[in-house]
C-alpha positions in Angstrom: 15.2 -8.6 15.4 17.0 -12.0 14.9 16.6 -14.8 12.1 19.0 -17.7 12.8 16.7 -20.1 11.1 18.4 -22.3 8.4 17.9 -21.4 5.0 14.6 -22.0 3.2 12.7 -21.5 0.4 8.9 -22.4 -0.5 8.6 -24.6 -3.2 5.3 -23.1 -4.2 6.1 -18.8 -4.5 9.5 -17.0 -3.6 8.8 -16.3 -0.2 11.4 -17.7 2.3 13.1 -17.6 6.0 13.8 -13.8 5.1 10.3 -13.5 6.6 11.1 -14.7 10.2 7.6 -15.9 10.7 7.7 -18.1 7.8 6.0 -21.7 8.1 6.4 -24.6 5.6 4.0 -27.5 5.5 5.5 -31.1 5.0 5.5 -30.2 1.3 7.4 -27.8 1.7 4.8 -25.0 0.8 4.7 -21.9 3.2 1.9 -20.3 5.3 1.7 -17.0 2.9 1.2 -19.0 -0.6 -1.2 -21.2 1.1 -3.3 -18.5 2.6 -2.9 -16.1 -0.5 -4.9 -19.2 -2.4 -7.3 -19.6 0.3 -8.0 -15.9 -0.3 -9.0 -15.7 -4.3 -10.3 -19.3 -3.6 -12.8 -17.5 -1.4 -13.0 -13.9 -3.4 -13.0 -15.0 -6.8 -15.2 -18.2 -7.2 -16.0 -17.5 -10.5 -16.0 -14.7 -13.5 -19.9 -14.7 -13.7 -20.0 -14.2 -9.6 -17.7 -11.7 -9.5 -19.1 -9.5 -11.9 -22.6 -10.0 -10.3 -21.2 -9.2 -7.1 -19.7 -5.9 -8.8 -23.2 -5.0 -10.7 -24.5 -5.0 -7.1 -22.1 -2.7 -6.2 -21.9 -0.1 -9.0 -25.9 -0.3 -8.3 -25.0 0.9 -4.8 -22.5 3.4 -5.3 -24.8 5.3 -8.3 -27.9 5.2 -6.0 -25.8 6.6 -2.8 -24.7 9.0 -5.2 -27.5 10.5 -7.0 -28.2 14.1 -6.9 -24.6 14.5 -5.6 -21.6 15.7 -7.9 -19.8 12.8 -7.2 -20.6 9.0 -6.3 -17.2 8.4 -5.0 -13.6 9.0 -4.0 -10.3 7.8 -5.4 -7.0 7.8 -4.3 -4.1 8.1 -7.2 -0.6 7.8 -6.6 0.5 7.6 -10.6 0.9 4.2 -10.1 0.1 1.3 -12.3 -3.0 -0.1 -9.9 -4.2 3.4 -9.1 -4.5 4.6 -12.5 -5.7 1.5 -14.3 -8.4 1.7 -11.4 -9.9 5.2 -11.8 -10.3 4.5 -15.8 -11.7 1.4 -14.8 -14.7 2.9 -12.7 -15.0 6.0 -15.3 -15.4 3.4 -18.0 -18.0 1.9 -15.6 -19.8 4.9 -15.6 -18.9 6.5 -12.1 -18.1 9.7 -11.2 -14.9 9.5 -9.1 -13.5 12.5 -7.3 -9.7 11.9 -7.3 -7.3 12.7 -4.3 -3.7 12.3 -3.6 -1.8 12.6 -1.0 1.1 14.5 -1.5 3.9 14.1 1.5 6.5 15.7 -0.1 8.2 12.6 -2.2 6.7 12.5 -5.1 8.5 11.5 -8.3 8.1 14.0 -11.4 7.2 10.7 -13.6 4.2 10.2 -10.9 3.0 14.1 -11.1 2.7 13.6 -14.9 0.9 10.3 -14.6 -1.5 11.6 -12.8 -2.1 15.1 -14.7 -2.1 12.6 -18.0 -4.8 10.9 -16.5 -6.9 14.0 -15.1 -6.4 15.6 -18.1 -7.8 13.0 -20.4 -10.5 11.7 -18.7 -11.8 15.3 -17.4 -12.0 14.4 -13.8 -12.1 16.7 -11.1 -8.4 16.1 -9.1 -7.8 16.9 -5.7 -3.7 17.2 -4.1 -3.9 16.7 -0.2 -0.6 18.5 0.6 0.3 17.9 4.0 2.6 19.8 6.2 6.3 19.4 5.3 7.6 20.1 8.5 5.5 18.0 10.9 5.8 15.1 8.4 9.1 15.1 8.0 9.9 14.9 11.9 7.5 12.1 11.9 9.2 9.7 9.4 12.2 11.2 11.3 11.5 9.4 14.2 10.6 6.5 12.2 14.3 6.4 10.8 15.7 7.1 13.9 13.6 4.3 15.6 15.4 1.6 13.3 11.9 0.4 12.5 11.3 -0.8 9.0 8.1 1.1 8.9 9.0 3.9 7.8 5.9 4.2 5.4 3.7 4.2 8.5 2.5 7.8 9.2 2.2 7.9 5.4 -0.4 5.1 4.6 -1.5 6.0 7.6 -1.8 9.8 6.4 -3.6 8.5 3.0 -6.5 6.3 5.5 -7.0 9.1 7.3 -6.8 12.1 4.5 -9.4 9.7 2.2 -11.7 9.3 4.5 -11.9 12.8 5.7 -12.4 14.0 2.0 -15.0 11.5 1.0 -16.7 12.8 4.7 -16.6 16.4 3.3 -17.7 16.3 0.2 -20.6 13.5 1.4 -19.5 10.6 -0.3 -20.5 6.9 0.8 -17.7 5.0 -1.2 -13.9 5.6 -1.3 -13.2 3.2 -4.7 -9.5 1.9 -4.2 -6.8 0.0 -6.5 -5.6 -2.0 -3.8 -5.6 -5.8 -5.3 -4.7 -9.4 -4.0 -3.0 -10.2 -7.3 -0.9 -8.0 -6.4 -0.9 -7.4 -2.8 -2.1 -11.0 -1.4 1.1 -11.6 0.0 3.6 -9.2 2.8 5.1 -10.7 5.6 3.3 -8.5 8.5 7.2 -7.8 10.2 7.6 -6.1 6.1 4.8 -3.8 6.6 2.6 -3.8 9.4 -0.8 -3.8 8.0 -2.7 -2.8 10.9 -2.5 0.9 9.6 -4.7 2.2 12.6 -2.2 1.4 15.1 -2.0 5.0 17.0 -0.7 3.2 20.0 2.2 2.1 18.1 2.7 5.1 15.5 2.6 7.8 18.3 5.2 5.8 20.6 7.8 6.2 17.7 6.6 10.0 17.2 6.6 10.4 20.9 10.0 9.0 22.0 11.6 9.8 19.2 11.1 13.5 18.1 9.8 16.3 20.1 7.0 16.7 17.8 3.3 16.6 18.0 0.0 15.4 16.2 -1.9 17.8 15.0 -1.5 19.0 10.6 -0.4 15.5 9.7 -3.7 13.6 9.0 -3.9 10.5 11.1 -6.0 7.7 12.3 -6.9 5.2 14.8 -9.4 2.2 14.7 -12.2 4.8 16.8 -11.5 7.3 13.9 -12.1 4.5 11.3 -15.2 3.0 13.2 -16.4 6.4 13.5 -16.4 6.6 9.3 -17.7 3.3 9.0 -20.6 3.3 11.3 -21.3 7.2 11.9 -20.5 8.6 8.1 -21.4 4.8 6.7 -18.3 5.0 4.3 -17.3 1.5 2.9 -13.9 1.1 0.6 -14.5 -1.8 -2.6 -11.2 -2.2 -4.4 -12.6 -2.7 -7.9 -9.6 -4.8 -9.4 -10.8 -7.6 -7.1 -13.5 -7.9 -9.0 -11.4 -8.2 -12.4 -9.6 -10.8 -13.9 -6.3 -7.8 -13.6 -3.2 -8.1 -15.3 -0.9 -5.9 -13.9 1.5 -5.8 -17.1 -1.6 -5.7 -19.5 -3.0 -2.8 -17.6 0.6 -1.1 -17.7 0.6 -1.3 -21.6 -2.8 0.0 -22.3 -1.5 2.7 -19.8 1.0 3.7 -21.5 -0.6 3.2 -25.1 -3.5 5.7 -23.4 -2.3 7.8 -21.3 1.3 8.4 -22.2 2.0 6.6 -18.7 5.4 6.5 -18.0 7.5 4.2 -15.9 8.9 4.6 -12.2 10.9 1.9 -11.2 9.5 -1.0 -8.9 6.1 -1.0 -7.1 5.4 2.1 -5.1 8.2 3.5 -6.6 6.4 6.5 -7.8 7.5 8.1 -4.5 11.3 8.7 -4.5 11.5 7.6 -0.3 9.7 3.9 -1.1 12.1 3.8 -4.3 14.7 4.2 -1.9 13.0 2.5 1.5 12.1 -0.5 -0.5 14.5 -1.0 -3.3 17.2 -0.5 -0.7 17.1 -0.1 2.6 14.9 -2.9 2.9 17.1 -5.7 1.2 20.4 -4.0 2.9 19.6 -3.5 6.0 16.6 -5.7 7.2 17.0 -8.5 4.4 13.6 -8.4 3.2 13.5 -8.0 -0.4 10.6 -6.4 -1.4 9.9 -8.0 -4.6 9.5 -11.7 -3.4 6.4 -10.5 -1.8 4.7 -8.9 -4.7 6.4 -12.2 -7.4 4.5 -14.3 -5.0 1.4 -12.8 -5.2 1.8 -12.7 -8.8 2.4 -16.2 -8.6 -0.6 -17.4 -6.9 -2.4 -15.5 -9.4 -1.4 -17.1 -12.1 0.9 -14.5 -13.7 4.1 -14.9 -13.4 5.8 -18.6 -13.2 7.6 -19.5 -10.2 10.7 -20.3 -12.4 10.1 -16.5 -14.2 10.5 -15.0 -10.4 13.2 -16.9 -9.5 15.0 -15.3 -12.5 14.0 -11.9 -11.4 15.2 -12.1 -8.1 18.5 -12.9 -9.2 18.7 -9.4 -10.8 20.0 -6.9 -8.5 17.1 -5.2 -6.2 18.9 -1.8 -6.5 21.3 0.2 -9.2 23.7 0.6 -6.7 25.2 4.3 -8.7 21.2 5.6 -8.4 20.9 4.2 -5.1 24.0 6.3 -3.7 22.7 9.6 -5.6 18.7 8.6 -3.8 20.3 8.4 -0.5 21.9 12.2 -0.7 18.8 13.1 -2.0 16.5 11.7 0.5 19.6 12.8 3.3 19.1 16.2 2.2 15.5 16.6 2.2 15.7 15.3 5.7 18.2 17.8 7.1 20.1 15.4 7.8 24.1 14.8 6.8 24.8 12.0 4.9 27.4 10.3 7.7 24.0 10.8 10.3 21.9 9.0 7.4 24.6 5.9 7.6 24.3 6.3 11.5 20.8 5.6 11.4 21.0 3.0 8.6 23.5 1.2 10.6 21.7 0.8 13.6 20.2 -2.5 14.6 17.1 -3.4 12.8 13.7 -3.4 14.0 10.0 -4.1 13.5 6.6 -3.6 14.9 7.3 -6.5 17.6 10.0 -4.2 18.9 7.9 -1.3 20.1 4.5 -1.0 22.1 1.7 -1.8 20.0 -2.0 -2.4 19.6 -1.9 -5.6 17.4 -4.3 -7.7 19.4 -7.2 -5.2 20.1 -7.1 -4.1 15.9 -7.2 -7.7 15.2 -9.6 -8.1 17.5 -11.5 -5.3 15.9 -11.4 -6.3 12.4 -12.7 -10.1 13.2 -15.7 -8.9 14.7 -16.4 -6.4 11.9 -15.3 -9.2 9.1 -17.9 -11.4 10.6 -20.7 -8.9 11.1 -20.3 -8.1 7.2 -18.8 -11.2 5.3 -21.8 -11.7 3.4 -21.9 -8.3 2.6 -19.6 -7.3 -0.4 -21.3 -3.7 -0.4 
C-alpha cells in the first residue's frame, strides 16, 4: 500500500489524500462528501416521509410478530448508537430481543451500559460468547497479515451471530443502530464494507494461522441470501428514519441510563480503542475520526471549522496507548517486542490479498434494485 499523492484536503468535510482513493471535483469537494449528500438527499427527503416510511414499517414488524414473544432482534454493543436505538424502538412500542456479541474485548464501561439499559427497560438480553481460542487465532492472522482489517472476522461474527439468533427464535426483523449521520462516510481501503467476503476472510485465516472455521460464527453472501430469501429476515436501521443527534442522544443517555463514556466511536471494545485510536493513524495513516467528522458534517452537525479543531487534538493518549498495547499483547499471547514486529511490518489492505469484491458488489446491486422501492 503506497500514497505518494500530494497533499489534499476537501474543502467541503475532513476527508483527504489519507484515503488513497480520494477524488476532488474542480471545486475542490471530494467523491465521499459528495456521495454521503447524494445519500440523505435520497433517504431523507423529508420529516413527514420519513416518518410515514417508518409507520409502514413498525406496522410490518408488529404484524410479523404477533403471537410471537418477540417482534424483533437487536444488537447492543454499549455504545451510543446502539443503545439510543433499542430505547428508541421500546418507546415505539416493540418488543426487541437484545444480543451481543461478546469476542472477548469488551470494556467494563460497555458491560455496564448495557446491564443499565436491560435493567431499566426490562428487556430480555442475550450475550453471544464466542470461542476465545478460535477467535483469537483468527484476528491473529489478521495482525500478522498487516491488513488494517483487523475488525473483520468480528463484524463479520456479529452478521452472522444476528442472523442466526433472529433465525432461532423466528424473528423476521433484526432492528439495528447503524446510521448515515454517522456512518455515511469510510474510505472502503479503512474498513472493507463488504462484510461477506469469505473468499477474502478465509485467505488471511488460511495462510496465516493453522486454524479452522468452525465455533467462530461466520458468513458469506450464500449464507446472507439464504436469510434474506429462505428465513425472509430484513435489517431497518431505525435512526435513519430520525432526525438523530448523536450528542443529544449521548446526554439523554447518560441523564437515563447512567451511561457512561468509553472513549472514541467503537471504543467500547478495548482492541478498536486500540486498532482505531492507534494503530490506524500510526501505522496506516488513516485517522479514524475524519471519517465519522465528515459524516457528521454532511449531516449538519458538526461545522467543518469545529472538525478541523478536533483533528488537531491528538488521536491517541499516548501513556494509555502504551499500557492498551501490553494489554491487548498479552491477551494475544503474544510478547510485546512480537506485537512491534507485527506493527512494523508493511501496511496492507483488502487490495493486497485475494478477494471477492466484484461478485458482492455485484450481488448487492441486483438485490438494491430488486427492492429499492421497498423500505420494508
Amino acid at each position: 500500500m503506497s500514497n505518494n499523492r500530494v497533499y489534499q484536503i476537501c474543502n467541503r468535510c475532513v476527508m483527504d489524500t489519507s484515503d488513497e482513493d480520494i477524488v476532488f471535483d474542480a471545486n475542490g469537494n471530494c467523491n465521499h462528501c459528495t456521495t454521503a449528500l447524494e445519500n440523505l438527499q435520497k433517504e431523507q427527503p423529508s420529516p413527514e416521509l420519513l416518518q410515514q416510511q417508518w409507520n409502514n414499517i413498525l406496522t410490518n414488524i408488529k404484524a410479523k410478530g404477533q403471537g410471537k414473544k418477540y417482534d424483533c432482534l437487536m444488537g447492543i454493543s454499549g455504545g451510543v448508537d446502539s443503545c439510543y436505538a433499542v430505547y428508541l424502538a421500546v418507546q415505539q412500542g416493540l418488543r426487541p430481543l437484545l444480543m451481543h456479541l461478546d469476542n472477548g474485548w469488551d470494556s467494563e464501561i460497555a458491560v455496564q451500559n448495557i446491564k443499565n439499559l436491560v435493567d431499566k427497560l426490562k428487556l430480555d438480553y442475550i450475550s453471544y460468547v464466542i470461542d476465545w481460542q478460535e477467535f483469537k487465532e483468527i484476528q491473529l492472522a489478521f495482525l500478522k497479515s498487516s491488513s488494517v482489517d483487523l475488525e473483520y472476522p468480528t463484524d463479520i461474527g456479529i452478521l452472522a451471530s444476528t442472523h442466526q439468533m433472529a433465525a432461532k427464535h423466528k424473528i423476521s426483523y433484526i432492528v439495528s443502530g447503524g446510521n448515515s449521520n454517522a456512518e455515511g462516510i469510510l474510505p472502503l481501503t479503512w474498513g472493507y464494507h463488504p462484510m461477506r467476503d469469505m473468499k477474502y476472510y478465509k485467505y488471511i485465516v488460511g495462510k496465516y494461522s493453522k486454524m479452522k472455521l468452525k465455533k467462530v460464527p461466520h458468513i458469506g453472501i450464500y449464507g446472507e441470501a439464504y436469510y434474506k430469501f429462505i428465513k425472509n429476515i430484513r435489517t431497518m436501521y431505525i435512526l435513519n428514519y430520525i432526525d438523530y443527534d448523536k450528542d443529544q442522544a449521548r446526554a439523554f443517555l447518560k441523564q437515563e441510563f447512567g451511561w457512561k463514556e468509553y472513549g472514541g466511536k467503537h471504543h467500547e471494545s478495548k482492541i478498536t480503542a486500540f486498532w482505531q485510536g492507534y494503530v490506524m493513524p500510526t501505522k496506516f495513516n488513516m485517522d479514524y475520526r475524519r471519517a465519522t467528522l465528515s459524516s457528521q458534517i454532511c449531516a449538519g452537525q458538526v461545522s467543518r471549522a469545529a472538525a478541523i479543531t478536533k483533528l488537531m487534538e491528538p488521536p491517541f493518549d499516548a501513556g494509555a496507548m502504551e499500557t492498551l498495547q501490553q494489554y491487548v499483547a498479552k491477551k494475544f499471547g503474544i510478547s510485546n517486542s512480537q506485537m512491534d514486529e507485527y506493527l512494523a511490518l508493511p501496511p496492507k489492505t483488502y487490495k493486497d490479498f485475494p478477494n471477492s469484491k466484484g461478485f458482492v458488489d455485484f450481488c448487492f446491486g441486483l438485490y438494491r434494485s430488486i427492492f429499492k422501492k421497498k423500505r420494508i
